[in-house]
Structures are given as structure tokens and as C-alpha cells.
MILUM-574045 format. One record per residue: x, y, z of N, C-alpha, C, O in turn; residue in three letters; residue number from 0. Coordinates in steps of 0.05 Angstrom, whole numbers, plus 5000, padded with zeros to 4 digits. Example, Ala and Ser with C-alpha at 12.3 -4.5 7.8 and 13.67 -1.06 7.14 Angstrom:
VOTOR    n_x    n_y    n_z   ca_x   ca_y   ca_z    c_x    c_y    c_z    o_x    o_y    o_z   type   seq
VOTOR   5264   4886   5156   5246   4910   5156   5264   4934   5156   5285   4934   5169    ALA     0
VOTOR   5257   4955   5142   5273   4979   5143   5258   5001   5157   5268   5023   5161    SER     1
***
This chain:
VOTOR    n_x    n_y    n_z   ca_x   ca_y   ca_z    c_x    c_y    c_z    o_x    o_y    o_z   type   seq
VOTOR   2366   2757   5881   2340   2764   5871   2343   2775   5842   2353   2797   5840    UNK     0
VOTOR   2335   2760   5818   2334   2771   5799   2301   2785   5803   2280   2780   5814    UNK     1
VOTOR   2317   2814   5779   2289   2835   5769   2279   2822   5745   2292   2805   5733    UNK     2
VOTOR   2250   2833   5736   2233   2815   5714   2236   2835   5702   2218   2836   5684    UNK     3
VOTOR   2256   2864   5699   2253   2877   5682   2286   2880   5675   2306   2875   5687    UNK     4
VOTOR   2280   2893   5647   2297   2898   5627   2318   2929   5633   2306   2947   5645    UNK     5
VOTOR   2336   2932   5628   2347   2960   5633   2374   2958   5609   2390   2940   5601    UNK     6
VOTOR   2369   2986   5602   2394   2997   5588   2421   3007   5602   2421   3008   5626    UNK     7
VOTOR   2442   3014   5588   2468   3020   5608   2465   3059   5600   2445   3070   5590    UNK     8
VOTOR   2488   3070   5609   2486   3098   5605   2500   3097   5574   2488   3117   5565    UNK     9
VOTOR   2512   3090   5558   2520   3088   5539   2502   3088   5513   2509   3098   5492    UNK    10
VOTOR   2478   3073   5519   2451   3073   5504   2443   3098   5515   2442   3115   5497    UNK    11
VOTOR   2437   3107   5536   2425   3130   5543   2445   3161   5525   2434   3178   5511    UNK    12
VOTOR   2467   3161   5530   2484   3178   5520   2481   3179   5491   2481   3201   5480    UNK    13
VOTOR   2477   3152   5476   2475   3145   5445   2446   3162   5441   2450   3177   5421    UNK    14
VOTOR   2425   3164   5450   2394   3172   5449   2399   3197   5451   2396   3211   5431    UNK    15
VOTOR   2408   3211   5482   2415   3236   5478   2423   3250   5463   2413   3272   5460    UNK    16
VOTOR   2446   3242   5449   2464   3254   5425   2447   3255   5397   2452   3272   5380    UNK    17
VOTOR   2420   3228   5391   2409   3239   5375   2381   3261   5378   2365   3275   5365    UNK    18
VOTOR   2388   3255   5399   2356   3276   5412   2375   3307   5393   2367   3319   5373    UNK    19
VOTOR   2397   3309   5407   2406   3331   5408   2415   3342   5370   2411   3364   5359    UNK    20
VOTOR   2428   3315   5357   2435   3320   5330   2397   3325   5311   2392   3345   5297    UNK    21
VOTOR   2385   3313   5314   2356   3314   5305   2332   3339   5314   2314   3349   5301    UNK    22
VOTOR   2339   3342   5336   2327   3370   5343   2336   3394   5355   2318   3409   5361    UNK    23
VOTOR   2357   3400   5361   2385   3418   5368   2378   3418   5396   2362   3406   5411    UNK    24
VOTOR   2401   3439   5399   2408   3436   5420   2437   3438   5418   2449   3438   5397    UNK    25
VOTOR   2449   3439   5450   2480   3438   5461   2493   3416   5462   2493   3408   5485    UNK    26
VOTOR   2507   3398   5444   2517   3378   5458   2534   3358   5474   2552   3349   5459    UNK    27
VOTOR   2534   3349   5498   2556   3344   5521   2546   3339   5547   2528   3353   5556    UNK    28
VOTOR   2554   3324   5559   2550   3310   5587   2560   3325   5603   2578   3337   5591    UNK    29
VOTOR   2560   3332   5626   2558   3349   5651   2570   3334   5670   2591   3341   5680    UNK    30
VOTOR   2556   3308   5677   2567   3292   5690   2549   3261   5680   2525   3254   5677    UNK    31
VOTOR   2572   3249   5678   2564   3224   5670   2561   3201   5699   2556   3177   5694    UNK    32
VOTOR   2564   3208   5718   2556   3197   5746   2526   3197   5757   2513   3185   5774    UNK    33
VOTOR   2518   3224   5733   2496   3220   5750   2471   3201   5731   2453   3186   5739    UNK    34
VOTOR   2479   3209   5704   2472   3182   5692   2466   3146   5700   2447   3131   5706    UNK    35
VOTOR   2497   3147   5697   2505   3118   5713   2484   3107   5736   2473   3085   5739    UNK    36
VOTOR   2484   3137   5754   2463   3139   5778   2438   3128   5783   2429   3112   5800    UNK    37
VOTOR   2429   3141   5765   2402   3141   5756   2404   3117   5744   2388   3105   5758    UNK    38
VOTOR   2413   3096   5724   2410   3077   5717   2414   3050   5740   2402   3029   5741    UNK    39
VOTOR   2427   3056   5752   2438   3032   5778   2418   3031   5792   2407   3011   5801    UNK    40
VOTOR   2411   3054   5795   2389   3050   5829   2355   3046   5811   2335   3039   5824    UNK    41
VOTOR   2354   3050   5794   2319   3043   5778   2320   3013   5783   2301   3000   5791    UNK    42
VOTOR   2350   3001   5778   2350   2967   5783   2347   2957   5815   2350   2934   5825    UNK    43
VOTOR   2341   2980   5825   2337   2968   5859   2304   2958   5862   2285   2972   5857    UNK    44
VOTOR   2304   2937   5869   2273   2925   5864   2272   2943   5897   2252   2957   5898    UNK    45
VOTOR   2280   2944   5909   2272   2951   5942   2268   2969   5943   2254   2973   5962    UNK    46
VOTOR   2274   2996   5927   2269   3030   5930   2248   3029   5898   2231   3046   5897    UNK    47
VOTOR   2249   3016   5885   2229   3019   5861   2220   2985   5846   2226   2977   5824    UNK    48
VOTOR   2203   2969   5866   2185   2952   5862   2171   2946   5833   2168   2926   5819    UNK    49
VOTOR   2163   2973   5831   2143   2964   5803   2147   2984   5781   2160   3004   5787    UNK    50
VOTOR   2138   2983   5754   2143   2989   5730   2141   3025   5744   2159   3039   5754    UNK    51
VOTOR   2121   3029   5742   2113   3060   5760   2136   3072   5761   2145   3090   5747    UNK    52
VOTOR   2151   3055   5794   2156   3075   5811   2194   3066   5791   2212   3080   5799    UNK    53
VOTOR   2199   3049   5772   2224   3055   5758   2226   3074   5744   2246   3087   5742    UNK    54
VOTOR   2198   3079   5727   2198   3095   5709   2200   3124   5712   2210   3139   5697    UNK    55
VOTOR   2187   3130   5735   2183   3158   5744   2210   3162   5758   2219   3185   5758    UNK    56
VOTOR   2225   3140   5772   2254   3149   5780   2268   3155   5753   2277   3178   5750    UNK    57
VOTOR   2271   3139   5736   2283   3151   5709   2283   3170   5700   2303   3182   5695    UNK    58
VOTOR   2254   3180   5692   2241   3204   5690   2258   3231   5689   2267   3246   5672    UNK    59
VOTOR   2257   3228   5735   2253   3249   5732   2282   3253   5750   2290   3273   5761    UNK    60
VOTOR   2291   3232   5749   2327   3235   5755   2341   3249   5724   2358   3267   5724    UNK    61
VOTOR   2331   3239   5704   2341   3244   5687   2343   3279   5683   2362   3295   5681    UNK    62
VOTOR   2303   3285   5684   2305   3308   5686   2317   3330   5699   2329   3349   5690    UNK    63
VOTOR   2310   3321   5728   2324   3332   5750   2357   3341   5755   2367   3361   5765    UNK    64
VOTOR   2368   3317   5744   2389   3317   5755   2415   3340   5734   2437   3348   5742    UNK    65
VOTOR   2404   3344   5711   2422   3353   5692   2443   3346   5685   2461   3362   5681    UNK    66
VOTOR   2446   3323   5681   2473   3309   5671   2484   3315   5646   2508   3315   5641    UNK    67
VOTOR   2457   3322   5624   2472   3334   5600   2465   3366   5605   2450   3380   5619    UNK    68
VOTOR   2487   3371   5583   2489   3400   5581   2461   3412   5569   2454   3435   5576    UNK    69
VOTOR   2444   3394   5549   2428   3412   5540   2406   3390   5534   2419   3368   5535    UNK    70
VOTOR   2380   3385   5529   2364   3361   5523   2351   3348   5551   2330   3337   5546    UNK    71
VOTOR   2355   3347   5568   2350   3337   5587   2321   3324   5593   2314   3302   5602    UNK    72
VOTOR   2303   3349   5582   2271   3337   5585   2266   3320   5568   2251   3300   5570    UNK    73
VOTOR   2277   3328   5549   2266   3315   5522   2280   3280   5518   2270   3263   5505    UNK    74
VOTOR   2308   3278   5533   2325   3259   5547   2307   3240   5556   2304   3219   5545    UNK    75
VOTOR   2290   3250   5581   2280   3236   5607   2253   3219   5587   2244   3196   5589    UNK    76
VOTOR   2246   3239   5571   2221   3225   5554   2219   3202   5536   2204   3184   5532    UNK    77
VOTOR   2250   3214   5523   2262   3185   5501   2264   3159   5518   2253   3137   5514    UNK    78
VOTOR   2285   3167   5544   2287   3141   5555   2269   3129   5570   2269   3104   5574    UNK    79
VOTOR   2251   3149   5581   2230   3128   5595   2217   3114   5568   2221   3090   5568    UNK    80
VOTOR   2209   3120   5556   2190   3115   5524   2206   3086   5518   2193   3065   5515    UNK    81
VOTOR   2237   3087   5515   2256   3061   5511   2241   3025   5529   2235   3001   5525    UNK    82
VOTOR   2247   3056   5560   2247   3035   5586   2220   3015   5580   2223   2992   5587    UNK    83
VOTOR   2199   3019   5570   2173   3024   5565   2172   3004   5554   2161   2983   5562    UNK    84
VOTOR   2186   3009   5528   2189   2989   5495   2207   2962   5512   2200   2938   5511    UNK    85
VOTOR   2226   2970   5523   2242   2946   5535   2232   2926   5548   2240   2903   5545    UNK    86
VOTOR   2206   2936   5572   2194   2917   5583   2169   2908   5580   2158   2899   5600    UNK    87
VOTOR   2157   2908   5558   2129   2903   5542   2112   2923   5539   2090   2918   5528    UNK    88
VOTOR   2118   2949   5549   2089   2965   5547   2093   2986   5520   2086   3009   5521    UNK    89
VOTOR   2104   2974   5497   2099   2986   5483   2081   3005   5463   2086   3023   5447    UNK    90
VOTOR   2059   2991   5473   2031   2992   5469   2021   3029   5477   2003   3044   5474    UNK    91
VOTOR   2044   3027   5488   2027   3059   5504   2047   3071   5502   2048   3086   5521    UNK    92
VOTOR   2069   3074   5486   2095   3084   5481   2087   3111   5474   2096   3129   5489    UNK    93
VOTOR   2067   3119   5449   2060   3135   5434   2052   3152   5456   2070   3167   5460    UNK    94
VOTOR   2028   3157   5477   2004   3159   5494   2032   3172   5515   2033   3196   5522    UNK    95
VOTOR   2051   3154   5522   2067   3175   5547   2082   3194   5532   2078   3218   5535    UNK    96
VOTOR   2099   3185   5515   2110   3209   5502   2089   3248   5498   2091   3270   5508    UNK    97
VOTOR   2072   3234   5478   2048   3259   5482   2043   3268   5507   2044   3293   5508    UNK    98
VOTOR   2038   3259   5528   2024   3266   5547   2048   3282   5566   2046   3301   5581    UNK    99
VOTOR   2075   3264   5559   2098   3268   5589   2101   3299   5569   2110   3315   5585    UNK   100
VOTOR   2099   3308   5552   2120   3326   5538   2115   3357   5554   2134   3373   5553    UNK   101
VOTOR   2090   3364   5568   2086   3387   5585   2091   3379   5610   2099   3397   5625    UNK   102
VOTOR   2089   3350   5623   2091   3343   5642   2122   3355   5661   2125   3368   5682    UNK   103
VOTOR   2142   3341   5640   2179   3340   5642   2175   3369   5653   2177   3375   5677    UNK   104
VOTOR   2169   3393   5629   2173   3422   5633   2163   3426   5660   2179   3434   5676    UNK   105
VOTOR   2144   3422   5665   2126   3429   5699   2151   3408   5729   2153   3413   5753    UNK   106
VOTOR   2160   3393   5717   2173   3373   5735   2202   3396   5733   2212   3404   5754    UNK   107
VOTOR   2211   3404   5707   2240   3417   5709   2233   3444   5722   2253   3457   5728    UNK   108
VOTOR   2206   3456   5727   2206   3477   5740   2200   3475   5768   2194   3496   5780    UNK   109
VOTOR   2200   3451   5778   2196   3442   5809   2162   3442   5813   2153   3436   5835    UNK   110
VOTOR   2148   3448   5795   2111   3452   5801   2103   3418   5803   2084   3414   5818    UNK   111
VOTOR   2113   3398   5793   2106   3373   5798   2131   3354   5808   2150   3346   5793    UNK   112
VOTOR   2128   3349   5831   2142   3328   5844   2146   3303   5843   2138   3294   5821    UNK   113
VOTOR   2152   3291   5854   2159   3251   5840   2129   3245   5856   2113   3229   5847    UNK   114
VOTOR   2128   3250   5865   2096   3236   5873   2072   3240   5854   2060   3220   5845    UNK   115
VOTOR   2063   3269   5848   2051   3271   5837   2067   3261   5804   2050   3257   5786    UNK   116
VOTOR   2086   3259   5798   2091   3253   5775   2088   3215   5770   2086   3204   5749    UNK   117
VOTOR   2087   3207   5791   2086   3171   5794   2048   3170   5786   2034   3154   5774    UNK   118
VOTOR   2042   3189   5796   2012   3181   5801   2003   3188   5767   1987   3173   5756    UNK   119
VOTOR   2018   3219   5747   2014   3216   5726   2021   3204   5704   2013   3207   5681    UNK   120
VOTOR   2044   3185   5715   2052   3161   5701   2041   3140   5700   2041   3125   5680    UNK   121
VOTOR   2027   3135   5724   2009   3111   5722   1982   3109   5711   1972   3089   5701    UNK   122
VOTOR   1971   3134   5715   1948   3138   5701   1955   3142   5671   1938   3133   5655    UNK   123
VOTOR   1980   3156   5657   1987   3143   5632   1982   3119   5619   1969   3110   5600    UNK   124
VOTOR   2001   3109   5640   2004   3070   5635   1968   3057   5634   1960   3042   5617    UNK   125
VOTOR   1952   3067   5656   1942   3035   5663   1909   3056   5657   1893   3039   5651    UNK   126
VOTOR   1902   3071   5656   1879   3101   5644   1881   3111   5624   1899   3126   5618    UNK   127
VOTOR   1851   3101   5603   1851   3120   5583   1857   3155   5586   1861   3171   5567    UNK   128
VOTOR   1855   3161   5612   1843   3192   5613   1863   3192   5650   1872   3175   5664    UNK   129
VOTOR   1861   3218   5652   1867   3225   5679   1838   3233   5689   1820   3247   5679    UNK   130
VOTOR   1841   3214   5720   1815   3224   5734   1813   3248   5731   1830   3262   5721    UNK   131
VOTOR   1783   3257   5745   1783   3276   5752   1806   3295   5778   1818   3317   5781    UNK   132
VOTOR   1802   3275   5787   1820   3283   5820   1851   3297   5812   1861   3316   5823    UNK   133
VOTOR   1862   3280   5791   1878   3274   5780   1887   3308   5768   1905   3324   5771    UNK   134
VOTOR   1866   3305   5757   1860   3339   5736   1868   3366   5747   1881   3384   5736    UNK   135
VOTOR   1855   3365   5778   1859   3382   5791   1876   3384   5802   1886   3406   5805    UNK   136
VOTOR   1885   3361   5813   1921   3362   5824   1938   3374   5802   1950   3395   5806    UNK   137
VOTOR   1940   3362   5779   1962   3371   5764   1946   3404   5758   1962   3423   5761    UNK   138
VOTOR   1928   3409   5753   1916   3443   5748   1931   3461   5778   1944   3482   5775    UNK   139
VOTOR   1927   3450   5803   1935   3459   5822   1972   3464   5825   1984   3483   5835    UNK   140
VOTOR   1980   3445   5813   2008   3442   5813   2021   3460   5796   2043   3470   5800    UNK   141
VOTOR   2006   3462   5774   2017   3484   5756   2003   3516   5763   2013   3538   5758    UNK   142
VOTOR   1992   3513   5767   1987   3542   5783   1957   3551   5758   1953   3572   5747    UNK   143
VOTOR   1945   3529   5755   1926   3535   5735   1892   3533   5737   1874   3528   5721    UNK   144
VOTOR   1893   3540   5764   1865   3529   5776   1846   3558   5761   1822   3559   5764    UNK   145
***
């Protein structure tokens, strides 16, 4: 079964990190480079992540989650989804996730938004000018901002 999508190795990812980190500071150094790797292998599983969504938000928020680098990590998960994005045509909205994910990552690295709710504000990124309403209040609820 070939995938209709595009993917980077951890080497490009490590290359992005290091300028995340030289361009806006930060610590710099890998923690573990497995979990990298990780996270890049299994986004290519069409069977656990089917569609643009549910790759991107594994990238996301493996990236985030998982702490592979020493320091950058949110700001990591943002560049490379933003890449993943540019790689498989949706460039168009490159600008629109970056802005939007940049409070998102922080609420995801403090455990207040989960991969579910984070799939659902990725897609309303992608494919919604605006977050529903419904939408609004989940993420207000999640952050403790009702």
C-alpha cells in the first residue's frame, strides 16, 4: 500500500530544530533521538493515521509531548507540522496554523488539551475559516477559561 502523502526523516526534523533553537534561543540537544524517529515512522501508518488530520495532530503532538529535544519542543511540533503541511499541498493555510497552533502546543504541553480535542482544532484550522462555536467552548473549557 503506498501513502499519497509526503514525509520528512528525523534529520530534517533535527536540522529545523537546531534552527528554531539558533534563531530564537533556547538549549540546544536531543534527549532522545528514538523518539523522534518514533514519531516520524508511525505518522506513515495509513492504518493508525488515515488522513491529513489525524497525521498531523500525531506529529504535533508526539513531538510536543514526547520531549525529545532538550529545549524547543513546542515551537518544534509547530515548525514541523507547518513543513508536513507545505509537503503535502496545504500550503495555503501554513500561515493560519502556525498563528493559531502557537497557544494551542502550550495548553497541549500542559496536558489541558488532548489529541482529540487537538485533531478536532486542527481540522477546523485546515478545512474553517473560524472555530465553531461548540468548538470555542471546548477549547475555553479545556483551558480552564469558561
Amino acid at each position: 500500500m503506498t501513502s499519497r502523502f509526503l514525509y520528512f526523516d528525523s534529520a530534517h526534523a533535527v536540522g529545523v530544530h537546531d534552527w528554531i533553537i539558533k534563531n530564537s534561543g533556547g538549549r540546544a540537544g536531543i534527549t532522545n533521538l528514538d523518539l523522534i524517529e518514533g514519531a516520524l515512522e508511525h505518522v506513515q501508518n495509513d492504518l493508525y493515521y488515515p488522513n491529513l488530520v489525524a497525521k498531523l495532530t500525531h506529529l504535533v503532538f508526539s513531538v510536543n509531548k514526547n520531549h525529545a529535544f532538550v529545549d524547543g519542543n513546542k515551537r518544534s511540533s509547530i515548525a514541523l507540522g507547518a513543513y508536513f503541511l507545505q509537503l503535502n499541498g496545504y500550503g495555503y493555510c501554513v500561515k493560519r496554523f502556525v498563528r493559531r497552533m502557537e497557544n494551542i502546543v502550550v495548553e497541549i504541553a500542559k496536558n489541558n488539551i488532548d489529541k482529540e480535542l487537538a485533531a478536532e482544532i486542527i481540522a477546523s484550522i485546515l478545512y474553517e475559516d473560524d472555530y465553531s462555536e461548540v468548538l470555542k467552548i471546548k477549547i475555553a473549557k479545556a483551558v480552564g477559561a469558561e
